[in-house]
C-alpha positions in Angstrom: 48.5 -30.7 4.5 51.8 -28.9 5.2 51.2 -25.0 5.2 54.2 -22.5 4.9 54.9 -19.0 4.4 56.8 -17.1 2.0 57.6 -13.6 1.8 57.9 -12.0 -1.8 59.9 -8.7 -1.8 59.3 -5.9 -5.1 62.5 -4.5 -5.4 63.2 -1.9 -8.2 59.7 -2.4 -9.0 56.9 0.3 -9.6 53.9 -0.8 -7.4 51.2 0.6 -9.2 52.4 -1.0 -12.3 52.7 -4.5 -10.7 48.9 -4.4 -8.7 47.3 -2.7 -11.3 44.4 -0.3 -10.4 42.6 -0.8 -7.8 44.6 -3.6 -7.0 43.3 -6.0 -10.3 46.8 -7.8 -11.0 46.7 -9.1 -7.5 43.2 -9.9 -7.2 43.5 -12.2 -10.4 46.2 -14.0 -8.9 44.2 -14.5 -5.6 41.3 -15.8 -8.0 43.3 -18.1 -9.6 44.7 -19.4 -6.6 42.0 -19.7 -4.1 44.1 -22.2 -1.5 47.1 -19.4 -1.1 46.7 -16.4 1.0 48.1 -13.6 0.2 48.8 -10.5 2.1 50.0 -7.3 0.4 51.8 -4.4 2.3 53.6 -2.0 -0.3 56.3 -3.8 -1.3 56.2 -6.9 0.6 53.9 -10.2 -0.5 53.3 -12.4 2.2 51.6 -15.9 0.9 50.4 -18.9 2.9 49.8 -22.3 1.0 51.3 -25.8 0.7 55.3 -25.6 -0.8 54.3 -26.6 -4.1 51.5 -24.3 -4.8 53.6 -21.5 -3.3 56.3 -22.6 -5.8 54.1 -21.6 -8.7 52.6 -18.5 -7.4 56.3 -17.6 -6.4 57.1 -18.3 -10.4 54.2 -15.9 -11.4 55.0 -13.2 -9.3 58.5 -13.1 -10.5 57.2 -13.0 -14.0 54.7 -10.2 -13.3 58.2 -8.4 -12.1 60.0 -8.8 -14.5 57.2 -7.5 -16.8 57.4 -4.4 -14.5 60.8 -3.8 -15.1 61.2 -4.5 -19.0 57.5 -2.3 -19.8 57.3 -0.1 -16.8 53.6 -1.5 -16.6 51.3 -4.4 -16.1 47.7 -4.9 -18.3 45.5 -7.2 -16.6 45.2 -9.4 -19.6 49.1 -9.9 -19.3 48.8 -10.9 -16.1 45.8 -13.8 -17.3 48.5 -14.8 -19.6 51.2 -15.5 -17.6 48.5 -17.7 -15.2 47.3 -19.8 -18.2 50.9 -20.7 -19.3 51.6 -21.3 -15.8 48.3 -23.5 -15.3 48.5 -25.5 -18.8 51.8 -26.0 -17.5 51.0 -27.8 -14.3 48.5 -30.0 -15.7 49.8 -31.2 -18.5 51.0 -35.0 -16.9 54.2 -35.7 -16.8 54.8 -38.3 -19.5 53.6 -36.5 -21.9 56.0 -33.4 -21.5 58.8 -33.0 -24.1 61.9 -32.7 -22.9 63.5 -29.8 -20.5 65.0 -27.0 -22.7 66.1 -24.0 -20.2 64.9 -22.3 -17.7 63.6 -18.6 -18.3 65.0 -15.6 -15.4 61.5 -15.8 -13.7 61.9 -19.8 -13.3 59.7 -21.1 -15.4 60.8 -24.5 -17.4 60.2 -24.3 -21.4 59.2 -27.5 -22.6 57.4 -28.4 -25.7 53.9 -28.3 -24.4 51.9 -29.9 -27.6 52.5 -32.9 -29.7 53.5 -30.2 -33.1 56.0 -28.5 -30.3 57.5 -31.9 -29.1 58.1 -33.0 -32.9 59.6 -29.4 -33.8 62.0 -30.1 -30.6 63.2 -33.7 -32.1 63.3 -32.0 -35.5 65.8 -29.5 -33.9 67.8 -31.2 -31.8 68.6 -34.1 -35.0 68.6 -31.4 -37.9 70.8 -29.1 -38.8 68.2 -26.9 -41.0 64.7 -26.8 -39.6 61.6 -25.1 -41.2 58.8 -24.4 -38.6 55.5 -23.8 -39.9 52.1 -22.3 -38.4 50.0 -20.1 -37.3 50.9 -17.5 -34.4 50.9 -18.6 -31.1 52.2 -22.1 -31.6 55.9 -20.8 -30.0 57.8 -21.6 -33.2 59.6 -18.4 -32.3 60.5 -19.2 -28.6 61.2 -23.0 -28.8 64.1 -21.8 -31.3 65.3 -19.1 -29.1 65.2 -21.5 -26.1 67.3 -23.6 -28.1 69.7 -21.3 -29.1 70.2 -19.9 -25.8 71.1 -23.7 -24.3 73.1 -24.1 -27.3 75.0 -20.8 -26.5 75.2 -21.5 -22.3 76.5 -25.1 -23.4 79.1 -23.8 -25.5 77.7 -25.9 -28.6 77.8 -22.9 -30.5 80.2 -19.2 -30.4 77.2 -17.2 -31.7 73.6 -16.5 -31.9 72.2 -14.8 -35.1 68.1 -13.4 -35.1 66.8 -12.0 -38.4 63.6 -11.0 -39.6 63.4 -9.6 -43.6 61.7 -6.0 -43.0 58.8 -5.8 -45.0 58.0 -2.5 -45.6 54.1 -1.4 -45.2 53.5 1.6 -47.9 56.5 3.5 -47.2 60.2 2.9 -47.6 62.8 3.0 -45.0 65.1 5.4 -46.1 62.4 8.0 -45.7 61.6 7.4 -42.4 63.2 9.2 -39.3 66.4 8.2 -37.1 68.9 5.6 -37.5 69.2 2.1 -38.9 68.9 0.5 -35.9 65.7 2.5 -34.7 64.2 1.9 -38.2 64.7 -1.2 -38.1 63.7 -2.2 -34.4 59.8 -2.9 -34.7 60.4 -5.5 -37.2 62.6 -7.0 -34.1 61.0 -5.9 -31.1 59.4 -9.7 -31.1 62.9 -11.4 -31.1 64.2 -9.0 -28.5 60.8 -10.2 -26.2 61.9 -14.0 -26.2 65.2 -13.1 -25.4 64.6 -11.2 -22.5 62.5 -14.2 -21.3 65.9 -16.4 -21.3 68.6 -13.7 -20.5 68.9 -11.4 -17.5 69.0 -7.9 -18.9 72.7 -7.5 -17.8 73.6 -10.5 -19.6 71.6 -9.8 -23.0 73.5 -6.1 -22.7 76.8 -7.6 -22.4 76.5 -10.4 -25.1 75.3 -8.3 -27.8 77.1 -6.0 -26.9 80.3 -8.7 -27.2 78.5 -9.6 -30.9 77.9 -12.7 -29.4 74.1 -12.5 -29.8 73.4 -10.5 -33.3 69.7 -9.5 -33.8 69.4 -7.8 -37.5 67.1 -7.4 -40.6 67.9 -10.2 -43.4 69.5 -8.0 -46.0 72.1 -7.6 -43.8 73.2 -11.4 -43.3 74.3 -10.6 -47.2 77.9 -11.4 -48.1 79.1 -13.1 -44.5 79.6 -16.9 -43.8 78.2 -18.5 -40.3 80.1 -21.0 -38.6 79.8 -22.2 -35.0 76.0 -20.4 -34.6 72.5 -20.6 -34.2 70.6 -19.1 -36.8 67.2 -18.2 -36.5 65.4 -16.7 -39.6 62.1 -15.9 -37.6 58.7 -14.4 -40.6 60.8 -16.0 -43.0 57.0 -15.9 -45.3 58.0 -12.5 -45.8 61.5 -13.1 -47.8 61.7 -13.6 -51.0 63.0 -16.3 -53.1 66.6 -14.2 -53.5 66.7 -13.2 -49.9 66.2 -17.4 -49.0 68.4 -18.0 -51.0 71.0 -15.8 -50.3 69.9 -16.7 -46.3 70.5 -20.4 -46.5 73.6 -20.0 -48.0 75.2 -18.5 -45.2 75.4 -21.7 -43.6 78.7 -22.9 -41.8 80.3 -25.6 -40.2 79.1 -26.4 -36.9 76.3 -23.8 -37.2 72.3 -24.9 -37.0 69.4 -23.4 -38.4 65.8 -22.4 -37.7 63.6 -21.2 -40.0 60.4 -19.8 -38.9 57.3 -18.6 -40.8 53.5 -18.5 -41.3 52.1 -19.1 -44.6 49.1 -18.0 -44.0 50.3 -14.4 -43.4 52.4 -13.3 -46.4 52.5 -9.7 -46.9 54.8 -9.7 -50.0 52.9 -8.1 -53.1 53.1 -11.4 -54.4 52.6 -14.1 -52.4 53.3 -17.1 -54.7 56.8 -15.0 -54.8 57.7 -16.0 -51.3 60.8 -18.0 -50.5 59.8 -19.6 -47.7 56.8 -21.6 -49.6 59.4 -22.4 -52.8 62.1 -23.3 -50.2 59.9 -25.9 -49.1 58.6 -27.1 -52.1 62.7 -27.5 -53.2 64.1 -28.9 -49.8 61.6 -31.0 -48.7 62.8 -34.8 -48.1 66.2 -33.4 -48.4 69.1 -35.3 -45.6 69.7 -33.1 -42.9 66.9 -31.1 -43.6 63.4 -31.6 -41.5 60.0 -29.6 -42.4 57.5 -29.3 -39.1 53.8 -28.7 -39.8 52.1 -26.8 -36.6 48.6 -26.5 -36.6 45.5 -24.1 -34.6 46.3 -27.5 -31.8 49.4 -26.0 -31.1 48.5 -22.7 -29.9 49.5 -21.7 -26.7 48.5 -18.1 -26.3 45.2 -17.2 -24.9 42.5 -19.8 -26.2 40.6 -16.8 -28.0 43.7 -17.3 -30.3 42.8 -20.9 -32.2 39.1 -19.4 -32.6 40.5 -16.3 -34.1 43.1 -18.3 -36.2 40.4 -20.9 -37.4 38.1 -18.2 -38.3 40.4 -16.2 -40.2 41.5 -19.7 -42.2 37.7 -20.5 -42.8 37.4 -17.3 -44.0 40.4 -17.3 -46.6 39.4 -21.1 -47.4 35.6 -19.8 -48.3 37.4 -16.7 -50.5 39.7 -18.9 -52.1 
């Protein structure tokens, strides 16, 4: 078996953050890849393997980097993350992969990686409206930014537009501190994380700050008409029957859209009020318009995630 050597430089990165205490980022790594030797000297990571074991180990280091950079840290259950989406990865076979959408800055290929994901891909691609719906952790979320991303890199599109409606929690916006944007920003932290997966953080800068890429909270999409974009509407359970209303017809020519949302995790006061469920229930079977089911099979977050999810739906089914 052919052996080589690859050496790993941590530039602009902080070193504690990226091996954790006591080394524990790197000693998972070295667990999960027994046949790869890896020697650590500040910020320098020599590893030994064959080229296409090194290949993957060189795609997870760059994603523990770029962690790094964007949180300033590193939790060790991060870093089991980033080696389970790397392992399901490589063994799923090869037939059975969906189709290639991008790749992300730390190398990694996104593909649908489930039989739900690969039909949400085909809905997309031959759509122009697409509802996505599931539980979390099926990647509705980033299969749609993936494909707006290509979409915007192949010049399909002129824009990318991300809204989430802003449910508010037991207190009301206006009250609370500091400025739209930074009131606004936890509802869209989640879309800013997919993004940053896809886009260097000098080329995420410079597009929104071009208005090329628009991330914003559904009332404002009021009033404007969309053409030549992707639009994703991502907890779209959450709006109400006005607000999907008002949100589908903002539809142009040459524009796509995605509509994202989990039904199971309305937080409207009244959840037979939200737009998403009547939207379905009114569009269904509609030309042009395709409806994708994801289920607890589809989860690709930690597999703790499907129990948790099938618990929680037993539960609601047995109070129901």
């Amino acid at each position: 078996m052919e052996v080589v050597e690859k050496e790993i430089l941590l530039e602009n990165v902080d070193l504690l953050g990226f091996y954790g205490v006591g080394n524990e980022n790197l000693q998972l790594l070295r667990s999960a890849y027994p046949d790869v030797r890896l020697i650590a000297r500040g910020s320098s990571i020599k590893a030994q393997g064959d080229p296409a074991t090194l290949a993957r180990v060189g795609a997870i280091i760059e994603a523990m980097i770029q962690e790094v950079r964007k949180h300033g840290h590193l939790p060790s259950e991060r870093v089991r993350q980033i080696l389970l989406r790397m392992q399901e990865s490589a063994a799923l076979p090869l037939p059975e992969r969906g189709p290639s959408i991008l790749r992300t800055v730390s190398g990694q290929v996104v593909m649908p990686r489930t039989e739900g994901q690969r039909l949400l891909a085909q809905a997309i691609e031959t759509h122009d409206i697409t509802f996505a719906i599931g539980p979390a952790g099926t990647g509705k979320t980033y299969l749609a930014v993936a494909y707006a991303v290509r979409a915007l890199k192949e010049r399909q599109i002129r824009k990318i537009v991300l809204t989430r409606p802003a449910v508010e929690a037991g207190e009301s916006l206006g009250f609370l501190p500091g400025s739209v944007q930074e009131k606004t920003a936890p509802y869209l932290r989640p879309l800013y994380d997919s993004l940053e997966e896809m886009l260097s953080a000098e080329k995420l800068a410079q597009l929104m700050e071009q208005n090329v890429i628009e991330i914003a909270p559904l009332a404002y999409m009021r009033g404007r008409t969309l053409n030549h974009a992707f639009i994703i509407l991502d907890e779209a359970q959450n709006a109400t029957r006005l607000q999907m209303k008002m949100f589908l017809t903002r539809f142009g020519h040459h524009s796509k859209i995605v509509i994202t949302g989990d039904l199971s995790q309305i937080d409207l006061p009244r959840p037979e009020s939200s737009g998403l469920l009547h939207a379905i229930q009114l569009l269904e079977g509609t030309p042009g318009i395709a409806v994708v089911r994801l289920s607890e099979s589809d989860i690709v977050r930690h597999p703790l995630v499907t129990t948790i999810v099938r618990l929680y739906e037993e539960d609601a089914q047995r109070h129901r």
